[in-house]
C-alpha positions in Angstrom: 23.7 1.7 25.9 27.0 3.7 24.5 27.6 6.2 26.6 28.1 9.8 25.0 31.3 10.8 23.7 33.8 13.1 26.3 35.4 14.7 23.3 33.8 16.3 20.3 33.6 14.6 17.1 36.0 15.5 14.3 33.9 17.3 11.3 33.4 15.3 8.5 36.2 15.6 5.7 34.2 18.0 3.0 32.9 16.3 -0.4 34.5 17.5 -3.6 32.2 18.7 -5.9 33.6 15.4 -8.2 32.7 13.1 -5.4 29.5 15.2 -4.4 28.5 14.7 -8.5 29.5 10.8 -8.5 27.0 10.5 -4.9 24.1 12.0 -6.6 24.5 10.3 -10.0 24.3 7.1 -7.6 21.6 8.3 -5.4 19.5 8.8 -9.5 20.4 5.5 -10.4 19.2 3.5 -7.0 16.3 5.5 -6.7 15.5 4.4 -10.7 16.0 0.8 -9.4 13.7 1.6 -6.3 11.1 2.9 -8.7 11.3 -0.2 -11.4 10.9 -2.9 -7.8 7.4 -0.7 -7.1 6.4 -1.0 -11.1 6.8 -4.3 -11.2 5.0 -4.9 -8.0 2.1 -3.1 -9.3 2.6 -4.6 -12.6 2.4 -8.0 -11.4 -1.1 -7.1 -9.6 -2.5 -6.0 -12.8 -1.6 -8.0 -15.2 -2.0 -11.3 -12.8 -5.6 -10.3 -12.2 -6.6 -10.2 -16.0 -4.9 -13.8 -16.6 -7.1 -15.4 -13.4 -9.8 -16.5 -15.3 -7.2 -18.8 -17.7 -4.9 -20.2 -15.1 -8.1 -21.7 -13.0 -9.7 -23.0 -16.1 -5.9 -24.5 -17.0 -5.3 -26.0 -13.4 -9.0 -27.1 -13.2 -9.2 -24.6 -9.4 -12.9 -22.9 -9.5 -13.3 -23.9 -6.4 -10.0 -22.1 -5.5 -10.3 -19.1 -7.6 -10.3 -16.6 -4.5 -7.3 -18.2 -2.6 -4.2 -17.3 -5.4 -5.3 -13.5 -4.4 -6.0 -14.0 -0.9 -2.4 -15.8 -0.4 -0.7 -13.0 -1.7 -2.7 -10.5 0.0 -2.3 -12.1 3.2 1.6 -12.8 2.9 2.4 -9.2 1.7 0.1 -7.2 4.5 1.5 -9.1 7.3 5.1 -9.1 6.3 5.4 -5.4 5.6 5.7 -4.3 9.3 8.4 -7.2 9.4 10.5 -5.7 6.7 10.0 -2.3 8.1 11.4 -2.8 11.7 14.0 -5.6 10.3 15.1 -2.7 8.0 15.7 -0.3 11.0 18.0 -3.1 12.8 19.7 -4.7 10.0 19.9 -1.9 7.3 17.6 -1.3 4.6 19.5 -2.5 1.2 20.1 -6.0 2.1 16.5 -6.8 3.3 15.2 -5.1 0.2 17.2 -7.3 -2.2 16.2 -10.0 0.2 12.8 -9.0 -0.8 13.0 -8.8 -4.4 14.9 -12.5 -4.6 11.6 -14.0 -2.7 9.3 -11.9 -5.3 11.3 -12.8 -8.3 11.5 -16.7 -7.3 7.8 -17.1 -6.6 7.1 -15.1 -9.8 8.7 -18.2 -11.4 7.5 -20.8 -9.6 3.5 -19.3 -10.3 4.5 -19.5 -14.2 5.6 -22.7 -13.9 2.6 -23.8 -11.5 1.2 -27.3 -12.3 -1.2 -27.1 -9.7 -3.4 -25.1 -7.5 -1.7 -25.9 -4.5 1.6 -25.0 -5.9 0.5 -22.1 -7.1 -1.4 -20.8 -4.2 1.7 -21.6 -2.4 4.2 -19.4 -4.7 1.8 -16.7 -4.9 2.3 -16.7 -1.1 6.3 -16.3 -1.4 5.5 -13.8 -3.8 3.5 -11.3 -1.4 5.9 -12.2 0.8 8.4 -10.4 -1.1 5.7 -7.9 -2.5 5.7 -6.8 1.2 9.4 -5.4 1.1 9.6 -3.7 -2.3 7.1 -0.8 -1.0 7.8 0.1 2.5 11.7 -0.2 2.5 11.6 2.0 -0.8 9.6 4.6 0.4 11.8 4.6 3.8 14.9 4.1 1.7 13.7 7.7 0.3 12.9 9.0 3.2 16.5 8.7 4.0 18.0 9.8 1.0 15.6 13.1 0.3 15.0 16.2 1.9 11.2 16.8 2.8 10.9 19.1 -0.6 12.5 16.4 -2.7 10.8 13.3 -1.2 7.7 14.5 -2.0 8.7 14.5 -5.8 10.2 11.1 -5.5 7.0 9.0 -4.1 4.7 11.5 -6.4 7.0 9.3 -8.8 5.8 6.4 -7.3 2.1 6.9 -7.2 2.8 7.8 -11.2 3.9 4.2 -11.4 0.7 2.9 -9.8 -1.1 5.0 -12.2 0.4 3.8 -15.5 0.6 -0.2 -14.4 -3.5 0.4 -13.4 -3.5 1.5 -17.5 -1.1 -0.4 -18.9 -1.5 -3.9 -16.7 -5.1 -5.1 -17.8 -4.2 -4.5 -21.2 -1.0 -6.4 -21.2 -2.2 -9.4 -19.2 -4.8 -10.1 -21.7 -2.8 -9.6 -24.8 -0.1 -11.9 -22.7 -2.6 -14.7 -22.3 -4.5 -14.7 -25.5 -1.2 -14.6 -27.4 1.4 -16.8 -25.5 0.4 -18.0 -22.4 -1.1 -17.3 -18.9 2.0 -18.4 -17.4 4.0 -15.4 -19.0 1.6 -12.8 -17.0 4.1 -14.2 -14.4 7.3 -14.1 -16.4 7.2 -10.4 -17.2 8.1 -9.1 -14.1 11.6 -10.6 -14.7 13.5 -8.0 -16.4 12.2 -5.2 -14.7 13.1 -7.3 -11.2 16.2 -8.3 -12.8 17.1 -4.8 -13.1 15.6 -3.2 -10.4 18.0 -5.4 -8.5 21.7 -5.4 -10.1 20.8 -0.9 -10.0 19.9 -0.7 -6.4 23.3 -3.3 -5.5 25.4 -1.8 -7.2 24.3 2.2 -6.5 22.6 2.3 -2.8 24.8 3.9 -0.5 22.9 5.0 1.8 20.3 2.2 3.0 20.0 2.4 7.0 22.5 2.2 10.1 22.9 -1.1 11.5 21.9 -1.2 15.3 22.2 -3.2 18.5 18.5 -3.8 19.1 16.2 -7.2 19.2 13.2 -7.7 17.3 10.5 -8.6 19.6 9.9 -11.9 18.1 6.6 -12.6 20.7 5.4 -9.8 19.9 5.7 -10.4 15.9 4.8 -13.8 16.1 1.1 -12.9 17.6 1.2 -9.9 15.2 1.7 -11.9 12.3 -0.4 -14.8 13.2 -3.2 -12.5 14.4 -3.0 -10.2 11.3 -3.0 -13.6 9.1 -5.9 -15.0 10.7 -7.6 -11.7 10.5 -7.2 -11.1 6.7 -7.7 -14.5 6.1 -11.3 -14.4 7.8 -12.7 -11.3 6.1 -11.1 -12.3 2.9 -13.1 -16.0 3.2 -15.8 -15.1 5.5 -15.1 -17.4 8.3 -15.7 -15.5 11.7 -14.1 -17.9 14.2 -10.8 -17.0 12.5 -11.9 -13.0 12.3 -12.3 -13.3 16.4 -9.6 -15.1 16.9 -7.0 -12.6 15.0 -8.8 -9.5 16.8 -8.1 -11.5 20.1 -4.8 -12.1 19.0 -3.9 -8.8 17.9 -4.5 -7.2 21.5 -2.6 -9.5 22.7 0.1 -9.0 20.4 -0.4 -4.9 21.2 -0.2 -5.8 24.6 3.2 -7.5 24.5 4.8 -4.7 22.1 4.1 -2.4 24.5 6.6 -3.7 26.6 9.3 -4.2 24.6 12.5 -2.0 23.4 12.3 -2.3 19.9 8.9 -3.6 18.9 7.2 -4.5 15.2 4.8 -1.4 15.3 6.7 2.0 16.2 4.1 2.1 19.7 6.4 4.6 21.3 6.2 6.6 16.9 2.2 5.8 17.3 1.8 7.3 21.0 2.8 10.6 19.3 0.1 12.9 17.8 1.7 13.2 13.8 2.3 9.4 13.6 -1.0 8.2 15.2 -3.1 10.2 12.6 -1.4 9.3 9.6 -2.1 5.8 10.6 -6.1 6.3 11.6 -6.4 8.5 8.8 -4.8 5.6 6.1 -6.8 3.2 8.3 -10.1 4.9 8.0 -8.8 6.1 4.3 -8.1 2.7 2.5 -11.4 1.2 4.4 -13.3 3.9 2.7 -11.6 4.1 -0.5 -10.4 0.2 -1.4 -14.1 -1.2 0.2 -16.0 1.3 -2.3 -13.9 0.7 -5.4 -14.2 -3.2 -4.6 -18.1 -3.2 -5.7 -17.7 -0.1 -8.8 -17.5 -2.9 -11.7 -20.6 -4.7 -9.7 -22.1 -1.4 -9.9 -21.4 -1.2 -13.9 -23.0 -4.5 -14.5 -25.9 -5.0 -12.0 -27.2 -2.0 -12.0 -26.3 0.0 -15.1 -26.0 -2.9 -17.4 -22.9 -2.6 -19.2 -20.5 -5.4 -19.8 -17.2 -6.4 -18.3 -15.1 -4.1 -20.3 -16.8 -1.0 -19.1 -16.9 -2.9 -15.4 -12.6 -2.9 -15.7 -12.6 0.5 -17.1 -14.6 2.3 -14.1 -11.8 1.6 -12.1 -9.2 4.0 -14.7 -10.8 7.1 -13.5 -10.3 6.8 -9.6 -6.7 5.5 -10.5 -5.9 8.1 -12.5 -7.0 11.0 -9.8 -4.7 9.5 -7.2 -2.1 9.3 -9.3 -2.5 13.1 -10.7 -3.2 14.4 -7.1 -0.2 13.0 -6.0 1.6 15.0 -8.6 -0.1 17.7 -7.5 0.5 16.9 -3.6 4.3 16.9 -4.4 4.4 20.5 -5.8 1.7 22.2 -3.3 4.0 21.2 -0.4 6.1 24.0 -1.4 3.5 26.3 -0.4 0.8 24.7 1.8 1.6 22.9 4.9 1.5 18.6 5.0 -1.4 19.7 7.3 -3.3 21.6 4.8 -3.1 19.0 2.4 -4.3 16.4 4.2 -7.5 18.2 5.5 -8.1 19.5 1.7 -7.8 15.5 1.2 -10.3 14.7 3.0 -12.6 17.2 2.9 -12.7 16.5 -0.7 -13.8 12.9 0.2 -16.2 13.4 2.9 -17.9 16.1 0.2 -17.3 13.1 -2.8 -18.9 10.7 -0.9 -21.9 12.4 0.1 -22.7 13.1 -3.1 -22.1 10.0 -4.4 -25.1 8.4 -1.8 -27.5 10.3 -4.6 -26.0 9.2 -7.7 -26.6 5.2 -7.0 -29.3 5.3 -10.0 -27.1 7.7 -12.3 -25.8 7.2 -15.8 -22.4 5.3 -15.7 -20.0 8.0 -16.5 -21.3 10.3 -13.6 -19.8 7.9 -11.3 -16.6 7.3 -13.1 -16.3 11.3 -13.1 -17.3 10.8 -9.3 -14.9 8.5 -8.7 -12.2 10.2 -10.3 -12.9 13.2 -7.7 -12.2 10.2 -5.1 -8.5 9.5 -6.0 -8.2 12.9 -6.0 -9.0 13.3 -2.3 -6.8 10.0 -1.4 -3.7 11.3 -3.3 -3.8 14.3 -1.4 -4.0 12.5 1.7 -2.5 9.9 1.9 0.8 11.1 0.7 0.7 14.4 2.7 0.1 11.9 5.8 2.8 9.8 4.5 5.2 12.4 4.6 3.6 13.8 7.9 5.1 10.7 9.7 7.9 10.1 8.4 9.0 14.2 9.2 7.7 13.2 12.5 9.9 9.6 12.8 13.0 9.6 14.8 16.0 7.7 12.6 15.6 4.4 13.7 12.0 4.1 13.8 11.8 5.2 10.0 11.1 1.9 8.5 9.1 0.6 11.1 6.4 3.9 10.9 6.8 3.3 7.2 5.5 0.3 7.1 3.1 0.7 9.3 1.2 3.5 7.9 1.1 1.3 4.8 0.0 -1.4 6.8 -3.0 0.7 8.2 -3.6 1.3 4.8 -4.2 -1.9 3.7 -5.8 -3.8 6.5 -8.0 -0.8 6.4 -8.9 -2.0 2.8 -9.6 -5.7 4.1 -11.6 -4.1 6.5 -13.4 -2.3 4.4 -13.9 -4.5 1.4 -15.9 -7.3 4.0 -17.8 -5.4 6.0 -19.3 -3.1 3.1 -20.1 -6.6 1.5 -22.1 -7.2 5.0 -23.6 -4.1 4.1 -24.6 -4.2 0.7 -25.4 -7.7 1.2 -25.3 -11.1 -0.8 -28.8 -11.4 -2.3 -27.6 -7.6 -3.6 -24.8 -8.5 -4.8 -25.9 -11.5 -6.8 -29.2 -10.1 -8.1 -28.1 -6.5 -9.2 -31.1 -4.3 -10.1 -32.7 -1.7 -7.5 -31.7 -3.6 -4.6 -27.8 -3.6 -5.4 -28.1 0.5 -6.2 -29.4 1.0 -2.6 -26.7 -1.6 -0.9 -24.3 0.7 -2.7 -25.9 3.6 -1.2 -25.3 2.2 2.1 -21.8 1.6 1.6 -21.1 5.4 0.6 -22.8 6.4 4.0 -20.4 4.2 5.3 -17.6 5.4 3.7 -18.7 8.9 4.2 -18.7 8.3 7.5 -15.5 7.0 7.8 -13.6 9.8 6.1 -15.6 12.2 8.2 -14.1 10.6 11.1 -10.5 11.1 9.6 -10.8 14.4 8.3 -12.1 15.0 12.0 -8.5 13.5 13.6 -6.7 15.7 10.6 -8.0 18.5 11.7 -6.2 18.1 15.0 -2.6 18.8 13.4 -1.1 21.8 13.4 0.3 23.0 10.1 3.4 24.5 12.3 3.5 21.3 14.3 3.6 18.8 11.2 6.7 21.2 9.7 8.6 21.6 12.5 8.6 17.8 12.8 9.8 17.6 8.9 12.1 19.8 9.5 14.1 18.3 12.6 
């Protein structure tokens, strides 16, 4: 450890208001190539999904059809928290072109797939990638934004969500039916292309390099449990679910030991940081598991076809993205605090009603589930910003990433088990008995949002802005 300086530092030479103009033009034009690297990730999830159906009737994979999502899932939840804390050691601009380089090549080895296996193993590069673009942007903001600012900026973010939900379904199709499935991959290029030669050439500010050691134990049984974890629920086989929970408090174990571990424990032990991650934890398990089974609910039980099964999605997606919006311009009034409870309450109150409306006309539940992304874009980004305000310098990637992290395995969490729930003769026969699985499912989920509007309501609005402010 460097041992504290005996004479005071000399100040800072002061920025000319020329120089002070060319560092903010830069910080515009990085920040544009931050925000292209998240539309194309979201882009690629999209579009990819509407082009499924061609590439395993072109590669001859039915059996497989599951695995090309699953491979990506898998590779991009598990390496986030490995970008993140690599980001806080290394700095974050050259792991986040690192990133988009992996994303870019496996986007071109997926369109030039001749196989299943080869493209089940590029879609797991890709994720791979996919797993830095998010979490080192949004800490790459956190650095380069005041509280006020950075709320703006990842409001931008969620916008981008929004509009590649809308746009992405639309262009995969029109993509495959016209050229080819293979260019559903391809079209990410530009925008990656882009994204990268802006944020090399206009990042300034992207981390401090630091003498610390990844505790690569404790990330090996991390990843390998997290892997084996995802990879269980996502395929149903239990043995591997047990083993990856096994793994996983062993992997807990061993990170509490160490200086510089994958998960910000010493972040996690305090009270701002620990909430933001049960709350996107309980959050995404609520949220991701219900939306999972909405177009089952459009065609089993109200009857309607698979276009009106894609489009009861829109609504939720477009909630989240305007209450994040919203979120951004409220935090000039109401505490991160405030807005996180509002958050949930609005949930926990969506929910519930939602357990009546399992027999209702289709567009009741769209309406519902609009009132649904409402609640999550008030909460999650409020919690978001919550921990970051609350994250010393060099643990800013790793809490980053790990509140998106919660967020997401909360989502595999959810997704299985509320398939438990509704179960599979459900599921596959529709009618009457699918409605009341569904019911189930939104007890569920109201229950879990209960439980995190319940740890919410533990922060102190004065607490969480004191923390931003520092």
């Amino acid at each position: 450890m460097t041992p504290p300086p005996t004479t005071a530092p000399s100040a800072p030479p002061a920025v000319q208001p020329h120089d002070q103009a060319a560092l903010d033009r830069a910080r515009k034009l990085a920040t544009v190539g931050l925000i292209l690297g998240v539309f194309l990730n979201a882009l690629e999830s999209s579009v990819v999904a509407s082009a499924m159906p061609s590439v395993i009737s072109d590669l001859r994979g039915e059996a497989l059809y599951a695995l090309p999502f699953a491979a990506y899932l898998l590779t991009s939840t598990v390496s986030s928290p490995l970008w993140g804390r690599g980001s806080d050691i290394v700095g974050r601009k050259k792991l986040y072109l690192s990133g988009m380089v992996l994303f870019l090549l496996g986007s071109v080895l997926c369109g030039a797939a001749q196989s299943m296996g080869w493209l089940i193993g590029a879609r797991a590069l890709q994720g791979l990638g996919a797993g830095a673009l998010l979490s080192i942007a949004l800490t790459i903001v956190g650095e380069l934004y005041t509280l006020e600012q950075r709320g703006r900026v990842q409001a931008l973010f969620s916008g981008v969500w929004g509009i590649s939900g809308l746009v992405g379904p639309l262009l995969g199709g029109w993509l495959t039916e016209t050229w080819s499935w293979r260019w559903t991959f391809f079209v990410s290029l530009p925008f990656g292309v882009a994204a990268f030669v802006m944020v090399a050439r206009h990042l300034r500010q992207s981390g401090v390099r630091r003498q610390a050691r990844l505790d690569w134990t404790g990330a090996a049984l991390f990843t390998s449990g997290s892997a084996l974890l995802i990879w269980g629920l996502e395929l149903r086989v239990w043995w591997a679910v047990a083993a990856g929970v096994l793994t996983l408090a062993g992997a807990l174990w061993v990170e509490g030991r160490h200086a510089s571990p994958l998960l910000p424990m010493s972040a996690l032990r305090e009270q701002i940081p620990r909430v933001a991650f049960l709350g996107n934890l309980l959050g995404g398990a609520a949220y991701f598991g219900v939306i999972a089974y909405l177009p089952l609910y459009a065609q089993g039980v109200t009857g309607r076809g698979a276009t009106a099964a894609g489009a009861i999605l829109t609504p939720a997606l477009v909630g989240w993205t305007l209450a994040s919006i919203l979120a951004a311009r409220l935090m000039r009034r109401i505490p991160l605090a405030r807005i996180s409870q509002l958050g949930f309450a609005v949930l926990v109150a969506v929910f519930a009603a939602l357990t009546f409306t399992v027999h209702a006309p289709l567009w009741v539940t769209s309406a519902l589930g609009f009132v649904v992304g409402t609640g999550m874009g008030f909460s999650m980004l409020s919690l978001l910003l919550s921990a970051q305000g609350a994250a010393a310098q060099g643990e800013l990637g790793a809490v980053t990433s790990g509140v998106l992290f919660a967020r997401q395995m909360g989502g595999a969490l959810g997704v299985t088990v509320m398939a438990l729930i509704i179960g599979e003769a459900a599921i596959k026969d529709g009618g009457a008995a699918l409605a009341e699985g569904l019911r189930l499912a939104y007890f569920l989920a109201l229950a879990l949002v209960a439980a995190a509007l319940v740890f919410t309501l533990t922060l102190r609005a004065r607490t969480v802005a004191a923390a931003a402010a520092d």
